[in-house]
C-alpha atoms as a printed R data frame, in Angstrom:
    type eleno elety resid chain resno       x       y      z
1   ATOM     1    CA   UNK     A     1 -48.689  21.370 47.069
2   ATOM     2    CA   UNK     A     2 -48.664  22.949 43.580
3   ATOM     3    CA   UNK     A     3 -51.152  24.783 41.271
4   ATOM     4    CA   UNK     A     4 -51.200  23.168 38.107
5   ATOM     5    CA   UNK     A     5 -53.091  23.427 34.866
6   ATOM     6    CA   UNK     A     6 -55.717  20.435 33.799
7   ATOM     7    CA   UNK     A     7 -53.648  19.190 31.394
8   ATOM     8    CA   UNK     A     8 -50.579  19.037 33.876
9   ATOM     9    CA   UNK     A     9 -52.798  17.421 36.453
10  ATOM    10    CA   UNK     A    10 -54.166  15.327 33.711
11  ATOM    11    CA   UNK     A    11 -50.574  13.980 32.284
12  ATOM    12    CA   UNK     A    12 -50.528  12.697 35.920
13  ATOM    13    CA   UNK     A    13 -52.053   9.333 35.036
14  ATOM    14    CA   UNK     A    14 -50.221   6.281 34.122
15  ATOM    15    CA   UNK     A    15 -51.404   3.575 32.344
16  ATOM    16    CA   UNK     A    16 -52.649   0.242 34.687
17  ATOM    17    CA   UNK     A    17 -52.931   3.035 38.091
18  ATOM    18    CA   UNK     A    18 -55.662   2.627 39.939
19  ATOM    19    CA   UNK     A    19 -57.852   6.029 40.243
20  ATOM    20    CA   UNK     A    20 -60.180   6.632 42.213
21  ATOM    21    CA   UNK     A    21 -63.014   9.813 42.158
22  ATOM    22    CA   UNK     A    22 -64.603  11.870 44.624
23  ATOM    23    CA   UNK     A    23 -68.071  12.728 44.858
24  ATOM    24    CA   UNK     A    24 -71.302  10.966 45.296
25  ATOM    25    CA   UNK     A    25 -73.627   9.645 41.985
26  ATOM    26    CA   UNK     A    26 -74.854  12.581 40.612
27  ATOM    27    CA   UNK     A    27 -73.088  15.070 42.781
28  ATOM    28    CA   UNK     A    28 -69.760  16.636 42.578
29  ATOM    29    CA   UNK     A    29 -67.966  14.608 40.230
30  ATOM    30    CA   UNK     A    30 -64.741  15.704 38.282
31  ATOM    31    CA   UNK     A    31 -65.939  15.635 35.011
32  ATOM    32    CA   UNK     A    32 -63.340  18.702 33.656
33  ATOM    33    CA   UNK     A    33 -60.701  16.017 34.933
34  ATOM    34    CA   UNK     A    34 -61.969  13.356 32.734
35  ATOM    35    CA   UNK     A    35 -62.361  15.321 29.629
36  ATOM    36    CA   UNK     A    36 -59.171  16.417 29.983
37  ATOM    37    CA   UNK     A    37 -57.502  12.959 30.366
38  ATOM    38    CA   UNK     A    38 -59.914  11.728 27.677
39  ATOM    39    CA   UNK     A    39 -58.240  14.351 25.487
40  ATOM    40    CA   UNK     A    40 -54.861  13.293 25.933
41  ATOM    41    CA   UNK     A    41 -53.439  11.358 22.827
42  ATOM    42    CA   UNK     A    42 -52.476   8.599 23.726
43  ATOM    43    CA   UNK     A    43 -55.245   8.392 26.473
44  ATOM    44    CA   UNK     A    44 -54.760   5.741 30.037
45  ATOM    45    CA   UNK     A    45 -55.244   2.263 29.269
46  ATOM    46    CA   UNK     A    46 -55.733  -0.450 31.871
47  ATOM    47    CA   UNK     A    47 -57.039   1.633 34.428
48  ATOM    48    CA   UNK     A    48 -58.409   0.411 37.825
49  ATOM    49    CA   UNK     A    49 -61.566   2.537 38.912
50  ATOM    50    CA   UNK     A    50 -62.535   3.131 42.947
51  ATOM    51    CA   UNK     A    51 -65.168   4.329 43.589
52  ATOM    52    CA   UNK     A    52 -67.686   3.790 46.241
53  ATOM    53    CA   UNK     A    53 -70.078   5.082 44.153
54  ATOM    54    CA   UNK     A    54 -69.684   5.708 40.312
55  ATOM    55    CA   UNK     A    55 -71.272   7.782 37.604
56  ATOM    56    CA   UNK     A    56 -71.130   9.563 34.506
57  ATOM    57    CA   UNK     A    57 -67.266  10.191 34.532
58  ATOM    58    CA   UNK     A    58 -66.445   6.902 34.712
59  ATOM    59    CA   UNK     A    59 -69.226   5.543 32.411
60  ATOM    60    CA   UNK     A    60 -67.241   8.473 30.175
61  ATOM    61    CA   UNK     A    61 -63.981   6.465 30.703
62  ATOM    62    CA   UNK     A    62 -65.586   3.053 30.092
63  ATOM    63    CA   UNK     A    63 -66.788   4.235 26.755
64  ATOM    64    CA   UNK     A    64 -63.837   5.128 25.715
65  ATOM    65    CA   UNK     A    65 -61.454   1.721 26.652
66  ATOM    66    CA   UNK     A    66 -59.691   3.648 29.253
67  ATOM    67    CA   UNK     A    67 -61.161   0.842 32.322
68  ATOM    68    CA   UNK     A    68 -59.796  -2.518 32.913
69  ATOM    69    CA   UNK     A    69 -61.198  -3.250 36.371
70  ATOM    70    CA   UNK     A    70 -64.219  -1.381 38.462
71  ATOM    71    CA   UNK     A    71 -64.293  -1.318 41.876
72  ATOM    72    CA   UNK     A    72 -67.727   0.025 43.212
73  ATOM    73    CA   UNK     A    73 -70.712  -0.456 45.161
74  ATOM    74    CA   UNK     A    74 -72.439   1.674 42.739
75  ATOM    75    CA   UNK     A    75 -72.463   2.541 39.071
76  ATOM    76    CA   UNK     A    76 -74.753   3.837 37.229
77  ATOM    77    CA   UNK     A    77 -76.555   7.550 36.507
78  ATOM    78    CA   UNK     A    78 -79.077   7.753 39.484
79  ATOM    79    CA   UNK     A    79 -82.393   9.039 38.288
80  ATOM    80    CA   UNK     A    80 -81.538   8.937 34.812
81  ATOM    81    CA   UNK     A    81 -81.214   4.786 34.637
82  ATOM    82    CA   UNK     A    82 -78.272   2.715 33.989
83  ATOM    83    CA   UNK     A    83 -74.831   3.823 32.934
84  ATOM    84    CA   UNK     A    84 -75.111   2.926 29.376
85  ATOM    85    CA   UNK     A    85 -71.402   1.965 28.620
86  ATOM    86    CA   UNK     A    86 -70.732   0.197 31.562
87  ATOM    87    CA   UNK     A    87 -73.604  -2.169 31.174
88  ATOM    88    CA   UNK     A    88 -72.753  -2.438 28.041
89  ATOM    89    CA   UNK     A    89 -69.085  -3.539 28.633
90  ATOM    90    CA   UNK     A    90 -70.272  -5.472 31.731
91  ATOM    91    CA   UNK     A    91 -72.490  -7.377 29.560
92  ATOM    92    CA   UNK     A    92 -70.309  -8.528 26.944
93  ATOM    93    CA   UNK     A    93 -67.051  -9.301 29.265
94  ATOM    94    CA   UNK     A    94 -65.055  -6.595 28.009
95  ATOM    95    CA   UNK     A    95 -64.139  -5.600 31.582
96  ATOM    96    CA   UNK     A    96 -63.589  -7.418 34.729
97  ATOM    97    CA   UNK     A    97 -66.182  -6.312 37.760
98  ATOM    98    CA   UNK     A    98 -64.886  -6.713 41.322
99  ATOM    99    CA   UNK     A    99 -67.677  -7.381 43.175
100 ATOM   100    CA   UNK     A   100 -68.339  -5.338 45.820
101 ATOM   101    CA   UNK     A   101 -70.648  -4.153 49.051
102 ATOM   102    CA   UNK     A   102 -70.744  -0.850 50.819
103 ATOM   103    CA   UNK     A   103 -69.416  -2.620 53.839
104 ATOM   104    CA   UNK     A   104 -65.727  -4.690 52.038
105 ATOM   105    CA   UNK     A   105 -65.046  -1.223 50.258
106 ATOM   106    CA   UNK     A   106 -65.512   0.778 53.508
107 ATOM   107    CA   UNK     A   107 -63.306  -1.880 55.167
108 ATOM   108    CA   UNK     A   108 -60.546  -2.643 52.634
109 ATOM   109    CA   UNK     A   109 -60.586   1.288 52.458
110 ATOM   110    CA   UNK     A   110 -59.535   1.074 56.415
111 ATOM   111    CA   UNK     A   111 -57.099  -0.834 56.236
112 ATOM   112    CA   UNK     A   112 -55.295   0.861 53.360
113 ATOM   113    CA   UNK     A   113 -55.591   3.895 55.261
114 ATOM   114    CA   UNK     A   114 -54.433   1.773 58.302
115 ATOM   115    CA   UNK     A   115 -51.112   0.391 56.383
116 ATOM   116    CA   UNK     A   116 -52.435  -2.824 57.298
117 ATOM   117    CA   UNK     A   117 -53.402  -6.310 54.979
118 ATOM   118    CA   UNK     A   118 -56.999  -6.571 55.888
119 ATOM   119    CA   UNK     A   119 -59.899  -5.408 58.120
120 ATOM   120    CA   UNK     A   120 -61.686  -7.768 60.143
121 ATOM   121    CA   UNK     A   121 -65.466  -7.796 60.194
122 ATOM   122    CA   UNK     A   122 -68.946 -10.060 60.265
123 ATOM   123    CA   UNK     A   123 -69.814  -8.856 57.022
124 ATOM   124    CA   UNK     A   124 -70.677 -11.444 54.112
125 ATOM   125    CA   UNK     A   125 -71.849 -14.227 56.326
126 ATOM   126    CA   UNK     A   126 -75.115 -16.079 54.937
127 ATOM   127    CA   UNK     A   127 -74.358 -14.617 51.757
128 ATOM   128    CA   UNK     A   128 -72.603 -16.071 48.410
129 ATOM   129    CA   UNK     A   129 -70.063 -13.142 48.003
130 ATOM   130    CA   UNK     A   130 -67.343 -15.215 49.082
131 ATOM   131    CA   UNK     A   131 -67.934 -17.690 46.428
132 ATOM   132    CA   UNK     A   132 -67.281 -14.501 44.256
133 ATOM   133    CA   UNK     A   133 -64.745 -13.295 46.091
134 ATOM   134    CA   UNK     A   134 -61.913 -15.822 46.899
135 ATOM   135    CA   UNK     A   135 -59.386 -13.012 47.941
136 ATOM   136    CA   UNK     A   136 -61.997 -12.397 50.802
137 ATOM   137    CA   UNK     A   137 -60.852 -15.431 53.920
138 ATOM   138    CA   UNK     A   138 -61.929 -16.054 57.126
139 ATOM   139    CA   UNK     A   139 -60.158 -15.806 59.893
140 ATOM   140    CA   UNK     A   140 -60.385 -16.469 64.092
141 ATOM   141    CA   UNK     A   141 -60.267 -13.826 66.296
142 ATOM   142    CA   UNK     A   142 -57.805 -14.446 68.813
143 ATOM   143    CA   UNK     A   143 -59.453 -12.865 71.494
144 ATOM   144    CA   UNK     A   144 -63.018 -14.910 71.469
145 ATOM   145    CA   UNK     A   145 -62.431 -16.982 68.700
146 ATOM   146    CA   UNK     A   146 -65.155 -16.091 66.635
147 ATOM   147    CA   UNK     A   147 -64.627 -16.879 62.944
148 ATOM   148    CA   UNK     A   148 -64.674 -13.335 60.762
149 ATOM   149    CA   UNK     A   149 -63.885 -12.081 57.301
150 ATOM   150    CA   UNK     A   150 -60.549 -10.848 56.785
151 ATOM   151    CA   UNK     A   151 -61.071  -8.035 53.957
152 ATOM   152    CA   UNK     A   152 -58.239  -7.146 52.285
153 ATOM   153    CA   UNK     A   153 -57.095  -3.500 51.994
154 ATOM   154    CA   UNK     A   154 -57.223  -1.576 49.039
155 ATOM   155    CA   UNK     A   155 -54.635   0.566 47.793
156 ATOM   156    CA   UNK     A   156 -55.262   3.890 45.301
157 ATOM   157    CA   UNK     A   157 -53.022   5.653 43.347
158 ATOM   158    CA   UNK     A   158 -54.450   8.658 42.201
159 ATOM   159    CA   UNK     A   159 -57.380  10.552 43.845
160 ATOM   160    CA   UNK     A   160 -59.264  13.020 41.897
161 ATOM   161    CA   UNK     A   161 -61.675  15.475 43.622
162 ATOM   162    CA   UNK     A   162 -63.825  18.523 42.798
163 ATOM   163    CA   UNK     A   163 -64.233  21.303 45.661
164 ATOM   164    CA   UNK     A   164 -65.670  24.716 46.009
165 ATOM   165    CA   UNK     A   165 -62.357  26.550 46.189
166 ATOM   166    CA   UNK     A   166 -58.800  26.771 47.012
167 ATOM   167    CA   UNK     A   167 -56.861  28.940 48.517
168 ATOM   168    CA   UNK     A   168 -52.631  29.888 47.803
169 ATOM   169    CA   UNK     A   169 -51.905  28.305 51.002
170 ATOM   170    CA   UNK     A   170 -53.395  24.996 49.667
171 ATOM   171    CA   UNK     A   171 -56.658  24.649 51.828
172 ATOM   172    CA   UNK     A   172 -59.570  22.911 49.731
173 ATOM   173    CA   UNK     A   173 -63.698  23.412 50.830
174 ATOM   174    CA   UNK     A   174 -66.306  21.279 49.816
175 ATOM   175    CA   UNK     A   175 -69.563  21.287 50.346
176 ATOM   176    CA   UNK     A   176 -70.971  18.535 53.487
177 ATOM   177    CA   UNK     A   177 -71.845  15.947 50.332
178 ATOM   178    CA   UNK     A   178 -68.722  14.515 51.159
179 ATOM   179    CA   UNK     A   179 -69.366  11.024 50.108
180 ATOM   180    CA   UNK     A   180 -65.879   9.206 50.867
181 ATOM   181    CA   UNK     A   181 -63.758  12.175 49.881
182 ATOM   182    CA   UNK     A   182 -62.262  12.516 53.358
183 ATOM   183    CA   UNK     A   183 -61.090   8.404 53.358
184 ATOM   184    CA   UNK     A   184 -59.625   8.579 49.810
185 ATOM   185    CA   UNK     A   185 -57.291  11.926 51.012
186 ATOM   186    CA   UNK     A   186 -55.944   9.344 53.313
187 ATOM   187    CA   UNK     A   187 -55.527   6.765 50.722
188 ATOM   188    CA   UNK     A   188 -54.086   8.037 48.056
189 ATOM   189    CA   UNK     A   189 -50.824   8.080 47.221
190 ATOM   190    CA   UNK     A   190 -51.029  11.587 45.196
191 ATOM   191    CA   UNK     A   191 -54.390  13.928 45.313
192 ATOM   192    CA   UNK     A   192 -55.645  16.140 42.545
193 ATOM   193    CA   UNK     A   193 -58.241  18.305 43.673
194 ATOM   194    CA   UNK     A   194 -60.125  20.445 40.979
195 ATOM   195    CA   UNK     A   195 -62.146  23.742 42.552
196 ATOM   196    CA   UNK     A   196 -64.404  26.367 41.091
197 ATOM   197    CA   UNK     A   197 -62.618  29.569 42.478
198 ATOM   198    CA   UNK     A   198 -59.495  30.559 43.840
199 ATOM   199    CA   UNK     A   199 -59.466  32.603 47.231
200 ATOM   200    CA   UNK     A   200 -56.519  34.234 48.992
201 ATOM   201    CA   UNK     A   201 -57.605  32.736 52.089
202 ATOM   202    CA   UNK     A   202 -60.057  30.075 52.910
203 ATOM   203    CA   UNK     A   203 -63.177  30.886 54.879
204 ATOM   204    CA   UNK     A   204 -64.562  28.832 57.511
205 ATOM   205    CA   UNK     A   205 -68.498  28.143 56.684
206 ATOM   206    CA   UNK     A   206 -70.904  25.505 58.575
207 ATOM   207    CA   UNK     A   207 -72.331  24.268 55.222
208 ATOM   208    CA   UNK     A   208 -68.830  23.393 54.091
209 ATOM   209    CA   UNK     A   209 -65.840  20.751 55.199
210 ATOM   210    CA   UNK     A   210 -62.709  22.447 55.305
211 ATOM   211    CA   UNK     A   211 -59.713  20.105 53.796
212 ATOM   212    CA   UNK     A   212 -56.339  21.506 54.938
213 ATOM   213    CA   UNK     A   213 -53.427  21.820 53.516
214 ATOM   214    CA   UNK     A   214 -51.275  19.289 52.541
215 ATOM   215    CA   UNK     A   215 -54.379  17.133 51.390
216 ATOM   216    CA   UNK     A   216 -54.090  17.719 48.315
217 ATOM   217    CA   UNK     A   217 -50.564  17.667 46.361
218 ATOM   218    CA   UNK     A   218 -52.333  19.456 43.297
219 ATOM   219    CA   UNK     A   219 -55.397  21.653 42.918
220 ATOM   220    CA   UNK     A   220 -56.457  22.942 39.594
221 ATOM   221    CA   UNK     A   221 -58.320  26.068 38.983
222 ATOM   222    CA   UNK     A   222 -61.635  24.661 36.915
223 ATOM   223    CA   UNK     A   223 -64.907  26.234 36.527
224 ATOM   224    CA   UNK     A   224 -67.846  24.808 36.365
225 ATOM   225    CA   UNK     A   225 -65.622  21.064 36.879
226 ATOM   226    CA   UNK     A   226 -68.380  19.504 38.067
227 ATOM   227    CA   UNK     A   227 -70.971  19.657 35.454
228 ATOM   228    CA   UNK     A   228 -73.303  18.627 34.573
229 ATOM   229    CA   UNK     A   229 -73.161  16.688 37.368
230 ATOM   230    CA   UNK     A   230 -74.526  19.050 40.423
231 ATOM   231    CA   UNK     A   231 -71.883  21.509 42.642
232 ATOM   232    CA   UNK     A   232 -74.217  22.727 45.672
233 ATOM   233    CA   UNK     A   233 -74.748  25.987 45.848
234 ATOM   234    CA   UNK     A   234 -73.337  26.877 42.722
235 ATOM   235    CA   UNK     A   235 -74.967  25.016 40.259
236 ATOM   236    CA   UNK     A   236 -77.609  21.824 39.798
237 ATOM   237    CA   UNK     A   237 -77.557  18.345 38.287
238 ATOM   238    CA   UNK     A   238 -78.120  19.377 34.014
239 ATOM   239    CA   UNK     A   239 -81.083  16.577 33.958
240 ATOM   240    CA   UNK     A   240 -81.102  17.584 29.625
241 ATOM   241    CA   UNK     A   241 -77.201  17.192 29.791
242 ATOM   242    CA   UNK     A   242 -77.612  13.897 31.397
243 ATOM   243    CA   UNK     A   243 -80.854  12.333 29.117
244 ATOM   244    CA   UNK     A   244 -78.506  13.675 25.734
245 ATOM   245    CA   UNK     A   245 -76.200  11.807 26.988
246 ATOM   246    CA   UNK     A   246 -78.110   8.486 27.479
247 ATOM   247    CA   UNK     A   247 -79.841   8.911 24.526
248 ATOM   248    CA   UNK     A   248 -76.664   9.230 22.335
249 ATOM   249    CA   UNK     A   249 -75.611   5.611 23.961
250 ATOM   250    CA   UNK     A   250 -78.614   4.326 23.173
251 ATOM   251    CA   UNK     A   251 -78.726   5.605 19.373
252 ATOM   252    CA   UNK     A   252 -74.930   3.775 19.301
253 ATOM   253    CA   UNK     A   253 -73.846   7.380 19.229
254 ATOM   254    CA   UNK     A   254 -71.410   7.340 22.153
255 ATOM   255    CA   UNK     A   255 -68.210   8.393 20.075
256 ATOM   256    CA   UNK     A   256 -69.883  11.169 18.641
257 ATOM   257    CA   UNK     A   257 -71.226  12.581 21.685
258 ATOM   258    CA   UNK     A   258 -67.640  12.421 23.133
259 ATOM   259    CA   UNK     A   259 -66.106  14.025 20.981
260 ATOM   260    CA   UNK     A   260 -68.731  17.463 20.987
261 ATOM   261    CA   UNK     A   261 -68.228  16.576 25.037
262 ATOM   262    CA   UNK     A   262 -64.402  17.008 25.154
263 ATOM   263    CA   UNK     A   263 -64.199  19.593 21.929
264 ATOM   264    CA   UNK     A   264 -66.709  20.613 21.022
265 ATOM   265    CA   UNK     A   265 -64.903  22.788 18.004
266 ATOM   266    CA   UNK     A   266 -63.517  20.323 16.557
267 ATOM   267    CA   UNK     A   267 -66.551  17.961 16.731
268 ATOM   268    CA   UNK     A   268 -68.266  16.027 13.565
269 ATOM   269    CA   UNK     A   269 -71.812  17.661 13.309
């Protein structure tokens, strides 16, 4: 485990990975992470994106031709409507959608985890999704031959998560919002985790999961990393950040309100 700066942990990402976030819609997302890699020159083509649920800081990445491929159940800004530059690029074919369910991302997460080439399971039947999803076959169960879908596992590169804090030993708390941020730990090959403080020593809380050390290869000391999406108890969801943020998509505005987002010193006004 090492302590890095952003921009170390940042420089981490290689074109065509697949990356995958922590975090739940609104909720706990790594945005500091993001603007960081989105201020790299050159920034990550080609990426892959996991994530059982995705928000703002990949509609962020979208926007700005980092995405290739999105893998989610999920995408889009919760309360605040659609995630402008996602539909936007979804819409016009500029990148490719796998299609997925809460159940074959759950799975093909299993049997990454598991080392293993699929997961077996009843889900999909009486539905089209195979028709979408070719990759997905069905297989007999040797035991009561029963016919089941064989979903294949899903590998991650790079995990990115946002905590509470971290301590010099390398132990990581979160808050119980955990979303999938225990599964991708598993999955990932490397883990960058971004937290709010640093302790000397972690405390044990029952509002909080404890990650221990070595979950995370590199944690990154980043304040307020979350926002505006929400960081329980320390801050809430910035609703204004949010509907600025939609608006600027709307008005075509997207560049500019990326570039106030990720410098805002440098920024055109």
């Amino acid at each position: 485990m090492q302590w890095i700066s952003i921009e170390d942990a940042a420089d981490l990402i290689v074109d065509g990975q697949t990356v995958a976030f922590g975090g739940m819609t609104v909720y706990r997302r790594p945005l500091a992470f993001v603007k960081a890699l989105l201020r790299r020159t050159p920034r990550p083509r080609d990426l892959t994106l996991l994530c059982f649920t995705a928000g703002l800081e990949s509609d962020l990445l979208v926007g700005a031709g980092c995405v290739q491929t999105v893998r989610s159940c999920y995408f889009g800004l919760e309360s605040f409507g659609f995630a402008p530059m996602f539909t936007q690029a979804a819409q016009k074919g500029q990148i490719e959608v796998v299609e997925e369910t809460e159940a074959s991302l759950a799975l093909g997460i299993r049997a990454g985890i598991a080392g293993v080439g699929f997961m077996p399971s009843k889900a999909w039947f009486g539905t089209d999704l195979p028709r979408l999803r070719p990759d997905v076959k069905r297989v007999t169960d040797p035991y009561s031959g029963d016919e089941l879908m064989a979903f294949p596992a899903i590998h991650c590169d790079v995990a990115i998560l946002h905590g509470l804090e971290g301590d010099k030993h390398g132990n990581v708390r979160v808050n119980n919002n955990v979303g999938v941020d225990v599964e991708l730990i598993y999955l990932a090959k490397t883990v960058i985790v971004t937290v709010e403080r640093v302790v000397d020593d972690m405390a044990r809380t029952v509002d909080s999961l404890l990650i221990p050390y070595p979950g995370a290869d590199y944690i990154v000391h980043a304040p307020r990393g979350a926002w505006p999406t929400s960081c329980y108890p320390d801050y809430p969801v910035a609703g204004g950040e949010f509907m600025r943020y939609v608006d600027a998509c709307n008005a075509g505005a997207f560049d500019d309100y990326l570039a106030r987002l990720i410098d805002p010193e440098s920024a055109p006004h």
